[in-house]
The first five atom37 places (N, CA, C, CB, O) and aatype in JSON, in Angstrom:
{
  "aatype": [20, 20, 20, 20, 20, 20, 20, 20, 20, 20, 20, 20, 20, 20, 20, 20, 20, 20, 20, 20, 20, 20, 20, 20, 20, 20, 20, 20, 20, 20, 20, 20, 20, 20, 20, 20, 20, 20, 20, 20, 20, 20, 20, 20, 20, 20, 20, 20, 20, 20, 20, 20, 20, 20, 20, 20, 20, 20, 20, 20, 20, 20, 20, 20, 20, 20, 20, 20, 20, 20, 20],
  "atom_mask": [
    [1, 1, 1, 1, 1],
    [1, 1, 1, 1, 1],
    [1, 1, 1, 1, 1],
    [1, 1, 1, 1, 1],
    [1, 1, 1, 1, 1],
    [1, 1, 1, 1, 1],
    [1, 1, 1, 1, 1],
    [1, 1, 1, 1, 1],
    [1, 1, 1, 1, 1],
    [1, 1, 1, 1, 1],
    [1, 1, 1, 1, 1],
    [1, 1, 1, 1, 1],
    [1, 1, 1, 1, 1],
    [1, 1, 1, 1, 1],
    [1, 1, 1, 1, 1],
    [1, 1, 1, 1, 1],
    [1, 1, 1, 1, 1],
    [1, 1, 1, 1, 1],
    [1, 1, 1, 1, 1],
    [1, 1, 1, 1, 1],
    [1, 1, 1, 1, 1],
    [1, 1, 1, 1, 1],
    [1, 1, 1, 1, 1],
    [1, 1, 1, 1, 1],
    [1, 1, 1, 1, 1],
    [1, 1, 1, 1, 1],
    [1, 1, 1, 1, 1],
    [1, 1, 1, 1, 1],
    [1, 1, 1, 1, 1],
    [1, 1, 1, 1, 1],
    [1, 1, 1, 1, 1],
    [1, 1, 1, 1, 1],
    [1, 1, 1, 1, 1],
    [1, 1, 1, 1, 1],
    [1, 1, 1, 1, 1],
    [1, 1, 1, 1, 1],
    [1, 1, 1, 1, 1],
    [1, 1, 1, 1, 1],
    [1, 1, 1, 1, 1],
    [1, 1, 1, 1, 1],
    [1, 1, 1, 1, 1],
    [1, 1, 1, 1, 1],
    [1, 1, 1, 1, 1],
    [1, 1, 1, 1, 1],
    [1, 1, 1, 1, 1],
    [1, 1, 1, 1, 1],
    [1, 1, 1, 1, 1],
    [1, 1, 1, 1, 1],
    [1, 1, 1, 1, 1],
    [1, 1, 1, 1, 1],
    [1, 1, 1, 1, 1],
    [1, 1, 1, 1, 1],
    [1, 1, 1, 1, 1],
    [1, 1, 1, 1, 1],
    [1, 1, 1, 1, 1],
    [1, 1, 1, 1, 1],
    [1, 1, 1, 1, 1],
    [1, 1, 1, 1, 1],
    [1, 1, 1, 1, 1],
    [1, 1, 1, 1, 1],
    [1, 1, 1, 1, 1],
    [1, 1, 1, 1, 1],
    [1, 1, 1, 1, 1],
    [1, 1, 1, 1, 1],
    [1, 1, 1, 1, 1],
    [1, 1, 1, 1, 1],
    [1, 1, 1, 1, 1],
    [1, 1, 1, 1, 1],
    [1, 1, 1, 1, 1],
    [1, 1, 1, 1, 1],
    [1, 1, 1, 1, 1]
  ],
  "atom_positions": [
    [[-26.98, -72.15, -46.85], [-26.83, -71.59, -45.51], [-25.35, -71.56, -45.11], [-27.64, -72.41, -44.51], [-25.08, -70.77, -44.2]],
    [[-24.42, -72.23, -45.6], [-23.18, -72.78, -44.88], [-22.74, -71.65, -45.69], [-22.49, -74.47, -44.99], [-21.99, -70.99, -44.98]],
    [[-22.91, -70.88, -47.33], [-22.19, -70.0, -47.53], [-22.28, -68.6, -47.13], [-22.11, -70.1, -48.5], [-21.46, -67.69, -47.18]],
    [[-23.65, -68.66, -46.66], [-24.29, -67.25, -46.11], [-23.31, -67.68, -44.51], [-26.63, -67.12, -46.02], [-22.38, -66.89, -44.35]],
    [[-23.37, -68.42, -43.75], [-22.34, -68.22, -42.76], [-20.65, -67.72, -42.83], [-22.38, -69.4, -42.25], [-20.06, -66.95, -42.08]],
    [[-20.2, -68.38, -43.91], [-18.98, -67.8, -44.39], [-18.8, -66.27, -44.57], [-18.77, -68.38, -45.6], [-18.18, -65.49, -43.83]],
    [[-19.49, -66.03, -45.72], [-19.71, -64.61, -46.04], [-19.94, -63.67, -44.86], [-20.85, -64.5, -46.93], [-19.4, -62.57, -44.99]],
    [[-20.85, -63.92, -43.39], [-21.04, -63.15, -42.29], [-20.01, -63.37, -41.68], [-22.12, -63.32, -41.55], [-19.73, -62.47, -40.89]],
    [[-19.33, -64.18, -41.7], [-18.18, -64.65, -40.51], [-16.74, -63.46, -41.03], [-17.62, -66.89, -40.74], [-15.98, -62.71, -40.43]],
    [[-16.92, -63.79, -42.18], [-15.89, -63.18, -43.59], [-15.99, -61.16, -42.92], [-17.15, -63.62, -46.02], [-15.11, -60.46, -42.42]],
    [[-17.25, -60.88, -43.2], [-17.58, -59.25, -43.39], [-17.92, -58.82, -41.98], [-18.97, -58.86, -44.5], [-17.93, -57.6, -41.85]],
    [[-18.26, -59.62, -40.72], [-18.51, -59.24, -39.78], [-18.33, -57.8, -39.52], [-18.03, -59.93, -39.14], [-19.24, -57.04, -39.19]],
    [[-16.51, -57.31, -39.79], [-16.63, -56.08, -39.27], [-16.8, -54.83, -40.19], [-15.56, -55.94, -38.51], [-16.51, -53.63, -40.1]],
    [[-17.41, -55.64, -41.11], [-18.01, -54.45, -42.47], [-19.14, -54.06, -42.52], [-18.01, -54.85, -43.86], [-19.38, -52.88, -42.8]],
    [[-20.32, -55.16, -42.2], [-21.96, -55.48, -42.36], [-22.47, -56.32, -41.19], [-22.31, -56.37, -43.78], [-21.96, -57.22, -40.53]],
    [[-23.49, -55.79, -41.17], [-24.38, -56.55, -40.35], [-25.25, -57.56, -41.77], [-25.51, -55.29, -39.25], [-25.81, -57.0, -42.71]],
    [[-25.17, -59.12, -41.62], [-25.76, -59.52, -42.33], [-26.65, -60.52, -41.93], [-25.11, -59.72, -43.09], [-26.26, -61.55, -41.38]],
    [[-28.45, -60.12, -42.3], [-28.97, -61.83, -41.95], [-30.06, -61.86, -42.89], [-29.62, -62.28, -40.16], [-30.57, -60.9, -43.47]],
    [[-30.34, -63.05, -42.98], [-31.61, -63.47, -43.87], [-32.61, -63.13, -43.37], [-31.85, -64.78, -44.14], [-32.96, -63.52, -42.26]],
    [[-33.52, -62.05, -44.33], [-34.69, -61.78, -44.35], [-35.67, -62.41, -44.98], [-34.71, -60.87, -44.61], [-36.82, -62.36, -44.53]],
    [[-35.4, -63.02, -46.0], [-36.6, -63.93, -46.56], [-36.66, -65.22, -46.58], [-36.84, -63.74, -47.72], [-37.78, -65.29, -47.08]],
    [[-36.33, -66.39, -46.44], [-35.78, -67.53, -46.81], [-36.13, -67.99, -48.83], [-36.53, -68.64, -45.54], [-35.26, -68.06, -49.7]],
    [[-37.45, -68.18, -49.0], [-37.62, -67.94, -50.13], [-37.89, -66.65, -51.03], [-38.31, -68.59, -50.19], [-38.95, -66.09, -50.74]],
    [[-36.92, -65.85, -52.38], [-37.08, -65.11, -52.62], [-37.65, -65.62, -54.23], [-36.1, -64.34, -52.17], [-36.85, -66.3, -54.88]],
    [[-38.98, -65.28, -54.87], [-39.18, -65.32, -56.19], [-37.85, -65.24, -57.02], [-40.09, -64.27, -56.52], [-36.73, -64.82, -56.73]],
    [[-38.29, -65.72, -57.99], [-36.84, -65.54, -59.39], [-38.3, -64.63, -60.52], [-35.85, -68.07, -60.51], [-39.26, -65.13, -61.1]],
    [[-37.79, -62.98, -60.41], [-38.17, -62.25, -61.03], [-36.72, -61.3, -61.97], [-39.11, -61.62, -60.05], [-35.52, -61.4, -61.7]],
    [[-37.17, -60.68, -62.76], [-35.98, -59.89, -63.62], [-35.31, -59.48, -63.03], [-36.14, -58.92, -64.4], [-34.35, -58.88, -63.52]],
    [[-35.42, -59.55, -62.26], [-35.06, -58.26, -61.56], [-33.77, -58.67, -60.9], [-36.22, -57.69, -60.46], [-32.68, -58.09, -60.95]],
    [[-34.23, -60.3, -60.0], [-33.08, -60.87, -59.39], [-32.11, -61.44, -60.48], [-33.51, -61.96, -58.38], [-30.9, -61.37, -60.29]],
    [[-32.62, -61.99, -61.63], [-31.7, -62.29, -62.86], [-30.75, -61.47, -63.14], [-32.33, -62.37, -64.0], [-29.58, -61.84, -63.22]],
    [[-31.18, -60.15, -63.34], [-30.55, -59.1, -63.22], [-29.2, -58.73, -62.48], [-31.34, -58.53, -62.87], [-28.23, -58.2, -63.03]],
    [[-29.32, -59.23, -60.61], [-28.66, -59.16, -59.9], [-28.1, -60.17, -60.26], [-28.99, -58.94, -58.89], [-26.91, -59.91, -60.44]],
    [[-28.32, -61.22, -60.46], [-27.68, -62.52, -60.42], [-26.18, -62.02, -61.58], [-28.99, -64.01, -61.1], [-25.06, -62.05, -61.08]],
    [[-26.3, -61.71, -62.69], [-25.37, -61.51, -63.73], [-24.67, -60.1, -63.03], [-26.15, -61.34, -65.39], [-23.44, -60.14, -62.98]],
    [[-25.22, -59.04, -62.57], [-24.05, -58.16, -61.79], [-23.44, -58.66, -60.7], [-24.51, -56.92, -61.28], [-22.4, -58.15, -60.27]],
    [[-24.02, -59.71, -60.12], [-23.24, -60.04, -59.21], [-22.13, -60.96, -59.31], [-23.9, -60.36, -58.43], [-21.25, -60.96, -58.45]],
    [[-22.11, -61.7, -60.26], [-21.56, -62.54, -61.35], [-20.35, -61.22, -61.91], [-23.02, -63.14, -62.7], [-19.19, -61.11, -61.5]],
    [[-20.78, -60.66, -62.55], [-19.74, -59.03, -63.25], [-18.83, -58.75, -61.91], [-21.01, -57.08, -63.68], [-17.61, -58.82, -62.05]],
    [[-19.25, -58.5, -60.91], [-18.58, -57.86, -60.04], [-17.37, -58.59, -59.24], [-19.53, -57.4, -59.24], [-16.4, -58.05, -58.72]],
    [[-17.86, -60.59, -59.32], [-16.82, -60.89, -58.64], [-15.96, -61.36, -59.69], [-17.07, -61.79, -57.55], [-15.47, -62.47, -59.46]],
    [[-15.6, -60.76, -60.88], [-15.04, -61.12, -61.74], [-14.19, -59.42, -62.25], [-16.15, -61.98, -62.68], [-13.16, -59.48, -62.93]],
    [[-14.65, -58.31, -61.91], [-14.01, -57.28, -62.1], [-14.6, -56.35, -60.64], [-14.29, -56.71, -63.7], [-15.5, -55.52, -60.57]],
    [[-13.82, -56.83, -59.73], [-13.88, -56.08, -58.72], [-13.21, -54.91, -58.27], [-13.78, -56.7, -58.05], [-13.19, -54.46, -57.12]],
    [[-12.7, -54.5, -59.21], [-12.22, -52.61, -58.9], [-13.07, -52.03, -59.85], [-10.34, -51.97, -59.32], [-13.13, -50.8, -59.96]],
    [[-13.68, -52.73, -60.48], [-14.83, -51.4, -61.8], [-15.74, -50.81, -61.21], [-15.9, -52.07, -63.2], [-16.73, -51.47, -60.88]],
    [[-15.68, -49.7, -60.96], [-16.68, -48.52, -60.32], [-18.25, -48.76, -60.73], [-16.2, -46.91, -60.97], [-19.25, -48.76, -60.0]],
    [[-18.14, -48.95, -62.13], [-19.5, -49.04, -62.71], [-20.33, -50.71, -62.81], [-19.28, -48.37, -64.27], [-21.51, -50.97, -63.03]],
    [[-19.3, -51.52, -62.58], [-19.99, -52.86, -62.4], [-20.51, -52.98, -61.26], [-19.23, -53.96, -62.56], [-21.67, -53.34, -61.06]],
    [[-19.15, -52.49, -59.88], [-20.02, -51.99, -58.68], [-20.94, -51.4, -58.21], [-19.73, -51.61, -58.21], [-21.47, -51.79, -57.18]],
    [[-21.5, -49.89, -59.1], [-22.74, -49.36, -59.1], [-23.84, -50.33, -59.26], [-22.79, -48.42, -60.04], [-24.79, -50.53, -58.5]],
    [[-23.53, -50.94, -60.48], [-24.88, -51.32, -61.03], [-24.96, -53.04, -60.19], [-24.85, -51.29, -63.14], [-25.93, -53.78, -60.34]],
    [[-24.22, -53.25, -59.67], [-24.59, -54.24, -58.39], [-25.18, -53.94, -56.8], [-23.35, -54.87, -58.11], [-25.61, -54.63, -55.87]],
    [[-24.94, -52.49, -57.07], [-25.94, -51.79, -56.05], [-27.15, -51.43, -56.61], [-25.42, -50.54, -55.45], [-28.19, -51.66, -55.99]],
    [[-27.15, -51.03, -57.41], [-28.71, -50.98, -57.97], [-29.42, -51.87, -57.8], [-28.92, -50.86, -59.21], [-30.39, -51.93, -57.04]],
    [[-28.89, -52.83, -58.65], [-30.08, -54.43, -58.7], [-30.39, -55.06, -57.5], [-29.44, -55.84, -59.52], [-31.43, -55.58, -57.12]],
    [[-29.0, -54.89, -56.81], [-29.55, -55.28, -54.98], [-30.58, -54.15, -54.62], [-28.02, -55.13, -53.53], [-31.58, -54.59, -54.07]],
    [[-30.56, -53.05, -54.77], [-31.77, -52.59, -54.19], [-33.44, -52.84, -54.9], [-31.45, -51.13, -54.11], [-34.53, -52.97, -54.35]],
    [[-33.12, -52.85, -56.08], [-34.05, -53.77, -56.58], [-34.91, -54.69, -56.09], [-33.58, -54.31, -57.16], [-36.09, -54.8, -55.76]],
    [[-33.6, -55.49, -56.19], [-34.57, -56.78, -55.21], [-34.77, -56.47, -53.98], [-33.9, -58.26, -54.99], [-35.72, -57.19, -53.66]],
    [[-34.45, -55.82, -53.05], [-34.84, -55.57, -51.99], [-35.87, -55.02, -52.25], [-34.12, -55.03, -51.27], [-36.78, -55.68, -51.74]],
    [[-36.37, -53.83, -52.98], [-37.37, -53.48, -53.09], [-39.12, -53.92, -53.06], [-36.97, -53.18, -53.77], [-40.12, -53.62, -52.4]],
    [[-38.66, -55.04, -54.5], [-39.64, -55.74, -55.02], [-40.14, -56.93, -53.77], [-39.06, -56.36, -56.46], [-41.19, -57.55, -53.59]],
    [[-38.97, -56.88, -53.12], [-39.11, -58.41, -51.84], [-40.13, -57.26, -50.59], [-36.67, -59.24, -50.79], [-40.81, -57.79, -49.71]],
    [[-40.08, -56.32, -50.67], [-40.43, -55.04, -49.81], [-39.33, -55.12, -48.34], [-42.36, -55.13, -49.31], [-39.67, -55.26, -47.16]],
    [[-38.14, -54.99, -48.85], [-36.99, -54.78, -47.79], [-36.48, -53.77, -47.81], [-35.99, -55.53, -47.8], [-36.53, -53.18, -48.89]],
    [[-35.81, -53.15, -46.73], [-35.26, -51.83, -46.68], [-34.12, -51.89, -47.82], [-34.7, -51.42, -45.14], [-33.38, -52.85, -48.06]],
    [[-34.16, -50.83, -48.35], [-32.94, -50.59, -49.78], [-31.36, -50.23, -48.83], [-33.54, -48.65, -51.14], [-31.37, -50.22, -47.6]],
    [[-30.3, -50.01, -49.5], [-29.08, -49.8, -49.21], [-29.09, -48.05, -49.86], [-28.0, -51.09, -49.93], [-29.59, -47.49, -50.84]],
    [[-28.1, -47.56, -48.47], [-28.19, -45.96, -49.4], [-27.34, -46.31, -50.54], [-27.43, -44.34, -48.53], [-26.76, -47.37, -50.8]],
    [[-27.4, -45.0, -51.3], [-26.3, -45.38, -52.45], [-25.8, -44.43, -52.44], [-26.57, -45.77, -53.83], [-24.84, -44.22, -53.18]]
  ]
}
């Protein structure tokens, strides 16, 4: 919780951010996200690591049945 406050405090004037689920399953899907999201804060100007960290977030949003992000 204390880092999800950071991160909102951090992006405020980028995103609106809040927790929608408290518990989310560990399906492929989030594994998935977990390693792009992992890729991305490790090469953060790559266009295509960034894509595909939008993907998998919508993913999981999906599978959680949450509204997706446009892309």
């Amino acid at each position: 919780m204390i880092v999800f406050k950071l991160l909102k405090k951090a992006h405020q004037d980028q995103a609106e951010m809040t927790i929608a689920q408290d518990i989310v399953p560990i399906t492929d899907n989030l594994a998935r996200w977990a390693l792009a999201e992992n890729a991305a804060a490790t090469n953060p100007s790559d266009p295509e690591v960034l894509q595909e960290l939008e993907i998998c977030t919508n993913d999981v949003l999906r599978e959680n049945r949450l509204r997706t992000n446009e892309l």
